[in-house]
C-alpha positions in Angstrom: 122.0 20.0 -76.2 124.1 21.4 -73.5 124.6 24.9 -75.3 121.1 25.4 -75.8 120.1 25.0 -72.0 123.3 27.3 -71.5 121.6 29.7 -73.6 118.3 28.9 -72.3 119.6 30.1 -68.7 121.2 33.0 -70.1 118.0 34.1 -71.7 116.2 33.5 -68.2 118.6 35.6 -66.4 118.7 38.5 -68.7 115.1 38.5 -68.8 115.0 38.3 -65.2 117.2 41.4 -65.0 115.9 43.6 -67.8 112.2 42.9 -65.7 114.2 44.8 -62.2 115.3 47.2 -64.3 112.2 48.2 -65.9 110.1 47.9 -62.3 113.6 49.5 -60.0 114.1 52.1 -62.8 118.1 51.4 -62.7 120.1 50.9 -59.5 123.3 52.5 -58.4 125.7 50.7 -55.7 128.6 51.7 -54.5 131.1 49.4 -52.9 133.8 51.8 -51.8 136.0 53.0 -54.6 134.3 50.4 -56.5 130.7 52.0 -58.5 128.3 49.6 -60.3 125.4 50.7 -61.5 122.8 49.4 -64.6 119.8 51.9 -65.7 119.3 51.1 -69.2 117.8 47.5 -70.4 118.5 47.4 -74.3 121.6 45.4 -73.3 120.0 42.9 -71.5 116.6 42.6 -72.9 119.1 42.2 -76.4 121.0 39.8 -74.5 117.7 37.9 -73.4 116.2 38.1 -77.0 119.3 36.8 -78.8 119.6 34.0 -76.5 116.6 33.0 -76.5 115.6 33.0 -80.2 119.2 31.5 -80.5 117.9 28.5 -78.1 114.7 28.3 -79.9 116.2 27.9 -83.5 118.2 25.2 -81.9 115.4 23.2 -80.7 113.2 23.3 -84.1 116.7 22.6 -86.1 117.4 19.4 -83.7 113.6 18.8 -84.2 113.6 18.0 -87.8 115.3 14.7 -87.0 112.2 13.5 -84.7 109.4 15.2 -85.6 107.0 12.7 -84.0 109.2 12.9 -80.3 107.7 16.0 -79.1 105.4 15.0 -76.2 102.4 17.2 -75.7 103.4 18.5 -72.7 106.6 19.5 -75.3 104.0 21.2 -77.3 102.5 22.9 -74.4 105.4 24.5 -73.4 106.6 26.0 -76.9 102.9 27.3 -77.2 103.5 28.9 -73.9 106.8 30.5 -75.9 104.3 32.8 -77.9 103.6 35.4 -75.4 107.0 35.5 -74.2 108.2 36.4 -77.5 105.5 39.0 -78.6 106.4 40.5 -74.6 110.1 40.3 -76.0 109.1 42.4 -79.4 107.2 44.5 -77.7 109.4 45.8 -75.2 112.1 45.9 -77.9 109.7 48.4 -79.4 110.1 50.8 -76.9 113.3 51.3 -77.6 112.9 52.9 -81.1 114.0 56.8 -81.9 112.0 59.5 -81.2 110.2 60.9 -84.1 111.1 63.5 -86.2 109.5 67.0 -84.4 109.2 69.0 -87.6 106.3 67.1 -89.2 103.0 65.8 -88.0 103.5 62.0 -86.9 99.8 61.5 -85.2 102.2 60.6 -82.3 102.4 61.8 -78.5 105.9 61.0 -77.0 106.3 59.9 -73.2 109.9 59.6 -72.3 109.7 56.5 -69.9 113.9 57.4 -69.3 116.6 54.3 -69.3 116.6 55.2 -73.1 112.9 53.8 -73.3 110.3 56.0 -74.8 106.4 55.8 -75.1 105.0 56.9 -78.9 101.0 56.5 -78.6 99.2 56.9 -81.6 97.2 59.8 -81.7 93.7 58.0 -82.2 94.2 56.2 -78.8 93.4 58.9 -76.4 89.9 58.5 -77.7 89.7 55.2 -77.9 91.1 55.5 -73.8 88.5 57.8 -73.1 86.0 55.8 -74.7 86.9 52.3 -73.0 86.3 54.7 -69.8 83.0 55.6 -70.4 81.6 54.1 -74.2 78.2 56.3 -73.8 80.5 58.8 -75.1 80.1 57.8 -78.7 77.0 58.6 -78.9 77.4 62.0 -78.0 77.6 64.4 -80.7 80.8 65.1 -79.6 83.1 62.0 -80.0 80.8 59.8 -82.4 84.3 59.3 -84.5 84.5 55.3 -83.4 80.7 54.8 -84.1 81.5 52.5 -86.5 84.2 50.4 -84.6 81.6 49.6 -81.2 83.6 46.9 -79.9 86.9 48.1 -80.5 86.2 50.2 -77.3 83.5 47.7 -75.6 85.8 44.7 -75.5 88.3 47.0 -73.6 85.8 48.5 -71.2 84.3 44.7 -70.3 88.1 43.9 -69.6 89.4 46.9 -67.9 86.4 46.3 -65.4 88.0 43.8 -63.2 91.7 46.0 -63.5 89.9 48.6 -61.3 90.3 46.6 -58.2 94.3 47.3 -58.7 94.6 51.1 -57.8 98.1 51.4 -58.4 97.1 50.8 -62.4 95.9 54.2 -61.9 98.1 55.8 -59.6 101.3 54.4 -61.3 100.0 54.1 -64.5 101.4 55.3 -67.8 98.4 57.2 -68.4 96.5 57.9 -65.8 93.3 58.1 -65.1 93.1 55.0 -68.0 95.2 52.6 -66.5 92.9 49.7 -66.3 92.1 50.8 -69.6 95.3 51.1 -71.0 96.2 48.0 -69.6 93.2 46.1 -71.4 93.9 47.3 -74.8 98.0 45.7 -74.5 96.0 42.2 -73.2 93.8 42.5 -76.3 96.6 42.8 -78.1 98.6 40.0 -76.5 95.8 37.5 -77.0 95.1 38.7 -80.6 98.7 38.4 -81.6 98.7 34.8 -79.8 95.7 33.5 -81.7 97.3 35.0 -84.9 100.4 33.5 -84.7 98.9 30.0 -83.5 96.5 30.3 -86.5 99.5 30.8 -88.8 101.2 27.4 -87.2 97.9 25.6 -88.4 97.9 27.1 -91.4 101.6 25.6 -92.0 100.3 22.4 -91.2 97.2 22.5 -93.4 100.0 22.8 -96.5 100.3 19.3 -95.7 104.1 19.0 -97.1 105.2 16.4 -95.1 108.0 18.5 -93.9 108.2 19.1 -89.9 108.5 23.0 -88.7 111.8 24.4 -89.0 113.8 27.6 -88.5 111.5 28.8 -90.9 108.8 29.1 -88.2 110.6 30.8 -86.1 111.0 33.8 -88.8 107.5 33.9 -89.5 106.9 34.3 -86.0 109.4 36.9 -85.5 108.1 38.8 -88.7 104.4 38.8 -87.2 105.2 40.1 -83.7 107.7 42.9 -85.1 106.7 45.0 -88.0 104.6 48.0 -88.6 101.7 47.2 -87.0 103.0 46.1 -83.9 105.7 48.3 -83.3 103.2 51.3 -82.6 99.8 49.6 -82.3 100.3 46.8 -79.6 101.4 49.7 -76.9 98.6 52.1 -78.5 94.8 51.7 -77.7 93.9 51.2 -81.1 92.7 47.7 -83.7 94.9 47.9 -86.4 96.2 44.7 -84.6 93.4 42.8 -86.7 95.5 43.4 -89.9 97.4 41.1 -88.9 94.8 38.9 -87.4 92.2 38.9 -90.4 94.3 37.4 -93.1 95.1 34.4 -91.0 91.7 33.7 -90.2 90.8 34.3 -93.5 92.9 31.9 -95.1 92.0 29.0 -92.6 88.5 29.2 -93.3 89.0 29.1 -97.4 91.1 26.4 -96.8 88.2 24.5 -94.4 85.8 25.5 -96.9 87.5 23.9 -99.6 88.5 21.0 -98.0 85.0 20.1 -96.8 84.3 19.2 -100.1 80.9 20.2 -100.1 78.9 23.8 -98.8 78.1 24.6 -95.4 74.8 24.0 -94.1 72.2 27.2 -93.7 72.5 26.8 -89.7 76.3 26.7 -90.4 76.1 29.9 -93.2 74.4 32.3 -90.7 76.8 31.1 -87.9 80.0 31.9 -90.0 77.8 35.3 -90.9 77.1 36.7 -87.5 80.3 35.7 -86.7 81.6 37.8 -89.4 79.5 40.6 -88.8 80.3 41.1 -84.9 84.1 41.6 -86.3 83.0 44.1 -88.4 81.8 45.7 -85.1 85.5 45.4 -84.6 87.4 46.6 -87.2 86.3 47.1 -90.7 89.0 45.1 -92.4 86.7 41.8 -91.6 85.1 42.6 -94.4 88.1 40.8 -96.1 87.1 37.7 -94.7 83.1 38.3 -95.4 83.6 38.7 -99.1 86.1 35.4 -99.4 83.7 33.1 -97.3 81.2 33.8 -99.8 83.3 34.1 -102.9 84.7 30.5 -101.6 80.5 29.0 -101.4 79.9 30.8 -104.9 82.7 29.6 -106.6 83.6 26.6 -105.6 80.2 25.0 -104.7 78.0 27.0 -107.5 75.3 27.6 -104.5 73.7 31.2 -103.9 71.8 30.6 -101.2 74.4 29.9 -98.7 76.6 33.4 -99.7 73.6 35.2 -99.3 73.0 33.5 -95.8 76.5 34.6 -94.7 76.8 38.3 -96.3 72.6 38.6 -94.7 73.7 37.6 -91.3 76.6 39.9 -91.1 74.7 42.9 -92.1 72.1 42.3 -89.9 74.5 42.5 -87.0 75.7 45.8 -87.6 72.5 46.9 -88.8 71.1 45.8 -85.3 74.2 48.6 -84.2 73.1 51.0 -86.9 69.3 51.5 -86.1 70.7 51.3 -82.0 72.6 54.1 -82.6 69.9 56.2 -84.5 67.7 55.3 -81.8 69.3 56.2 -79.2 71.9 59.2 -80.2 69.5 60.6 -83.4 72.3 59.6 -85.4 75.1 57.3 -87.1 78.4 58.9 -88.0 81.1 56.4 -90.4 84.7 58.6 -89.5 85.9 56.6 -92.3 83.0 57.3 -95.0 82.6 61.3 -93.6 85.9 62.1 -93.2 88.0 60.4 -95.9 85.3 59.4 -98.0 86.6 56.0 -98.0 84.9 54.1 -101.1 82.4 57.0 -101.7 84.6 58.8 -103.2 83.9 56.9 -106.3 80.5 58.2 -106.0 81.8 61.4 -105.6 84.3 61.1 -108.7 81.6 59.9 -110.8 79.3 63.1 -110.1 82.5 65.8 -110.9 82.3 64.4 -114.5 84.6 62.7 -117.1 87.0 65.2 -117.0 88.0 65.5 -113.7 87.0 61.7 -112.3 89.8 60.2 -114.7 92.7 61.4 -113.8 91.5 61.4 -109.9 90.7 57.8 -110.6 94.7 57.5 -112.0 95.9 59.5 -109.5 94.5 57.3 -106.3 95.6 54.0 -108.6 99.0 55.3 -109.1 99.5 55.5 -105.2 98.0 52.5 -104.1 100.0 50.8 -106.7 103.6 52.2 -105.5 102.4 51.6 -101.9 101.4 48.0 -103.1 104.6 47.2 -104.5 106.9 48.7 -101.5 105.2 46.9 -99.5 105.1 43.7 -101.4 108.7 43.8 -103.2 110.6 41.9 -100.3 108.5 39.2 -99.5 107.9 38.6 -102.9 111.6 38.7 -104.0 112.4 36.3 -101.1 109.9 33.7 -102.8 111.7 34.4 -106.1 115.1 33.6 -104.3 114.3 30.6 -102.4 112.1 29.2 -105.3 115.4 29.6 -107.9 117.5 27.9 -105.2 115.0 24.7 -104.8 115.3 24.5 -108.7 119.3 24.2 -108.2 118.8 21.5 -105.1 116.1 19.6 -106.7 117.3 19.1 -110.5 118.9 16.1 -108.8 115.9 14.0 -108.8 114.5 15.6 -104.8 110.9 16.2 -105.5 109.4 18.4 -104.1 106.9 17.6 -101.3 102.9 18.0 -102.7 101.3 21.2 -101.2 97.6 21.1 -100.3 96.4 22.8 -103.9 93.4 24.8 -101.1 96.5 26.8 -99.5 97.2 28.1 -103.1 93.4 29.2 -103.7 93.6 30.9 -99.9 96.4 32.5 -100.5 95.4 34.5 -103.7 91.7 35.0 -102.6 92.6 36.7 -99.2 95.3 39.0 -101.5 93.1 39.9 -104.4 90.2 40.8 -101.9 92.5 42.8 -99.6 94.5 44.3 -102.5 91.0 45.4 -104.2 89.8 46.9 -100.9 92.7 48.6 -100.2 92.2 50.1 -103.9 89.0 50.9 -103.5 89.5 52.9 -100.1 91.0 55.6 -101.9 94.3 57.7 -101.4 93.8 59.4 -98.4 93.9 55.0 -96.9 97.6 54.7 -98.9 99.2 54.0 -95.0 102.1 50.8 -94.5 100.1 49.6 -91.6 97.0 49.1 -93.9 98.8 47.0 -96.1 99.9 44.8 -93.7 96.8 43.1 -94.8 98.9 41.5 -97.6 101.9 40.2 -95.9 100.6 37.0 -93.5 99.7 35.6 -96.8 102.8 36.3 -98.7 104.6 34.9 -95.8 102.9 32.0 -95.6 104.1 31.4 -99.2 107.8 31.7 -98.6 107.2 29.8 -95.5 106.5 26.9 -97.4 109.0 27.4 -100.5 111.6 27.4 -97.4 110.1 24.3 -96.2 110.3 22.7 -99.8 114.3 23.8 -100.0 115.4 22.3 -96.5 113.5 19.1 -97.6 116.1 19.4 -100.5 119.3 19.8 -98.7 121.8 17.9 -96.9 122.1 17.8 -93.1 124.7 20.4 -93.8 123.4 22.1 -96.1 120.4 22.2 -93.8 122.3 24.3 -91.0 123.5 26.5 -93.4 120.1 27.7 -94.1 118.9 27.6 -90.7 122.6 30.2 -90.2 121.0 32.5 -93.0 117.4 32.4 -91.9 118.2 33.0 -88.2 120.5 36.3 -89.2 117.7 37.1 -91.3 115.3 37.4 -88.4 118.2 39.5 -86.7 118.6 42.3 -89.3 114.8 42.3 -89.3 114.5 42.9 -85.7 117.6 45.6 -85.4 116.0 47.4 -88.8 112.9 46.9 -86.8 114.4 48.4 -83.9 116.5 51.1 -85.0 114.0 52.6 -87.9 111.8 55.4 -87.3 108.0 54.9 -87.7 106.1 54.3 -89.5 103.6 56.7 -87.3 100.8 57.7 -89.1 
């Protein structure tokens, strides 16, 4: 108890001091002969980071002894732990190499000095300029985010009230979008939040009995530092919503399942419009649109309520589509014109046999390999831990019942998003896309982890917690240390 408030207060003083640094830019005193000086934060904000996750693996590792003594003012304040540590991450981020010169990243580099760097994706000046002024889009001009709408509105409605602080664009990283620039990274923030708070539930829907443990903390660490966060919660952008869609996803099979029975028509178009202003957000909602009516087909035999949910969402963006035609004379897809994204099966089809065949190979081949690098780690992780709770439970510890709906979730969002992502076609064959497939596959070994410290000893139960803690600490110096992935 007392080292973990010691490391508690180191992790509030080294926060404390890599914040002045970051505002000061450094300092430099000189006390006679005597120099001290401090520019760069990675010490501290390591310092900080290390501490605190340290302090935090302490407190769920003591709370698997009284899992019922939190109070909910307890709870309260480890929710309120969320943003801190996707703040944390993100700072951490800016702190990564430079990219290589000699290729084409998609990547503008701001060197913010103190050994800090700035990468923005090359997308986000547009979206920037477009969270400035949306008409834009519907200029012949810069129609390229047509399809996305609210990726940019949701930024502009935020970024209105930022205006009234003028040093956002005097100071700003990028000026004249500070306010901007600024709403995007609170999008993010909140997104992340809700993700990671959807994941908790989602461990609690298992329903194993088994209170949250060090394990949570890794998941947590893994969802605020990977691919998709390292570039994309700095850069105005919504691949942030790969992260966020399989979560959702996955609660709502699970809610649909456990209702026991199909939702109602009011419910069905609800769930659709729902469904279809996200598509208005980012096109990967579409994973969710076809599981929530997979789920009402499947497992409820009914037609009409699918056909509710899929109507409603189209009818939302339609509502966008004939808007836009209206208004500009025009719709443009970037992601249909440009890359051809699913019509280039059309387009295969009408070359012929001969030449749509090995095309149709070709584009499997990739997506295959990028499936399976992506993939391989989590998957071997489940492997482990699964062959070490056969060792600890051949001794008569049964394992804890799983809700069977998680098991249905979690293959249903990955077949979708893995068919999608299939589907999309080469030129789509990115790391950050396939992020898609990891909340589920770490909700998996979540649970197996769950299943093996339920197995263990009290000893055997720190050990683990040792491993999974230095677990999250290679991930976040690999994290760290590793160049892109940029594109």
């Amino acid at each position: 108890m007392i080292t973990r408030r010691i490391l508690v207060v180191v992790c509030g003083l080294a926060s404390f001091w890599t914040a002045l640094l970051l505002v000061s830019g450094g300092f430099l005193v000189h006390l006679g002969a005597l120099t001290i000086s401090s520019k760069r934060p990675l010490a501290s904000l390591a310092i900080a980071l290390v501490t605190g996750l340290a302090a935090w693996a302490m407190s769920l590792t003591r709370g698997d002894a009284e899992p019922e003594a939190s109070t909910p003012r307890e709870r309260v304040r480890r929710m309120a732990l969320l943003p801190l540590l996707i703040l944390g991450l993100s700072v951490l981020c800016l702190t990564q190499p430079a990219p290589p010169t000699n290729v084409n990243n998609c990547a503008f580099v701001n060197e913010m000095g103190q050994g800090m760097r700035h990468i923005l994706n090359c997308d986000a000046v547009e979206y920037l300029a477009l969270a400035h002024t949306p008409s834009m889009v519907l200029t012949p001009e810069h129609p390229y985010r047509q399809s996305r709408p609210l990726s940019f509105m949701v930024p502009y409605l935020v970024a209105r009230p930022l205006q009234v602080f003028s040093w956002l664009n005097d100071h700003g990283i990028y000026p004249p979008y500070g306010p901007e620039f600024a709403a995007f990274a609170l999008i993010n923030l909140v997104v992340l939040v809700v993700t990671m708070l959807c994941f908790i539930t989602l461990m609690r829907m298992a329903r194993t009995g088994i209170p949250p443990g060090i394990e949570l903390l890794f998941a947590l660490i893994v969802l605020g530092a990977n691919d998709v966060t390292k570039i994309f919660f700095w850069s105005p952008h919504s691949q942030i919503y790969n992260l966020f869609v399989p979560c959702v996803t996955m609660y709502v099979i699970i809610r649909m399942l456990g209702a026991g029975r199909a939702l109602s028509l009011r419910n069905a178009v609800l769930l659709g419009a729902a469904i279809g202003t996200g598509l208005l957000m980012y096109g990967s909602f579409s994973v969710l649109l076809i599981c929530a009516c997979a789920t009402q087909l499947l497992a409820y035999r009914k037609v009409v309520v699918p056909f509710l949910i899929g109507a409603a969402a189209v009818a939302i963006y339609a509502v966008w589509v004939v808007y836009v035609r209206l208004t500009a004379g025009f719709f443009y897809s970037y992601e249909t014109e440009m890359f051809r994204q699913f019509i280039w099966l059309i387009d295969c089809y009408k070359t012929g046999a001969d030449a749509c065949v090995p095309l149709l190979q070709q584009n499997a081949w990739l997506t295959l390999d990028m499936l399976a690098k992506m993939t391989m780690v989590p998957l071997a992780l489940i492997v482990a831990v699964r062959v070490a709770r056969w060792v600890w439970t051949r001794d008569g510890n049964a394992a804890a019942p799983v809700n069977r709906h998680v098991a249905a979730a979690v293959a249903g969002s990955v077949v979708v998003a893995a068919t999608l992502l299939l589907l999309m076609g080469r030129s789509y064959n990115m790391p950050r896309l396939f992020w898609v497939l990891i909340p589920p596959l770490l909700l998996v070994l979540v649970i197996e982890l769950q299943q093996l410290r339920a197995a263990l000893t009290v000893r055997g139960q720190r050990a683990l917690a040792g491993i999974v803690f230095s677990a999250a600490l290679v991930h976040l110096l690999i994290f760290a240390l590793r160049q892109g992935p940029y594109q």
